[in-house]
N, C-alpha and C positions, 0 to 999 in steps of 0.2 A: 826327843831325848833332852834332857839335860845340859846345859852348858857346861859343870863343871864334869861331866861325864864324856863328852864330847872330848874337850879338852885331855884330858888321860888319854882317851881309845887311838888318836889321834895322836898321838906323844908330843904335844904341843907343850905341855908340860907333863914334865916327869909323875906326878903324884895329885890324886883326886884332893887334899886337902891343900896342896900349893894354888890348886883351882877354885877353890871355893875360899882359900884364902883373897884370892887376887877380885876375886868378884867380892868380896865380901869391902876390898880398900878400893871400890870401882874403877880397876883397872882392867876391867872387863868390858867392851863396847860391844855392842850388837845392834845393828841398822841405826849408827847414831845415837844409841841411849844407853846410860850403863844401865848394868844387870846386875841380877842376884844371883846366886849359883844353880837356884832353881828354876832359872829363865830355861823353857821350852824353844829349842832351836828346831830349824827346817830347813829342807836346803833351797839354796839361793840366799840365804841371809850372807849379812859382811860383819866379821866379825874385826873388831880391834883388842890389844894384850896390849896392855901396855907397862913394859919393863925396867930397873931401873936403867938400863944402857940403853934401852930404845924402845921400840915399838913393832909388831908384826899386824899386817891387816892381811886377810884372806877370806875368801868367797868358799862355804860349805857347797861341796859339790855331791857327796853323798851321806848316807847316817847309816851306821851300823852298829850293832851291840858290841863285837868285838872283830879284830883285825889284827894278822901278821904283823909285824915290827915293820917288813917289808915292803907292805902294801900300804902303810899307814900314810904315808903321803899323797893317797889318789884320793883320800876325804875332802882336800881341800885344794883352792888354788889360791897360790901369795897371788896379791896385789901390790903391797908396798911393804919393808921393811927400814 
């Protein structure tokens, strides 16, 4: 999947093109290197967002096409905010 797709299904950000925006101003990390919005993720990568108030890092635990609002949270686990 996708990074900036990942990003939406996961509600990490609200909208596919805030995602590909933020990869597009490399505030998008993935295993230490920025990315493009078309970086291919897998799980066990660590991803970092980096916001203008701060920053989010978290570890892909799973990948799915689409997901509950409610369940969106089991995609991933924080590390650091």
């Amino acid at each position: 999947m996708r990074i900036d797709k990942f990003l939406k299904v996961s509600r990490i950000l609200k909208r596919r093109a805030l995602a590909v925006e933020a990869a597009d101003k490399n505030r998008v990390i993935v295993n230490d290197r920025a990315v493009k919005p078309s970086c291919k993720i897998k799980e066990g990568d660590v991803v970092e967002v980096l916001f203008n108030s701060g920053a989010i890092k978290f570890k892909i635990l799973s990948i799915k096409e689409t997901v509950k609002k409610e369940q969106a949270h089991e995609l991933y686990e924080i590390i650091a905010e």
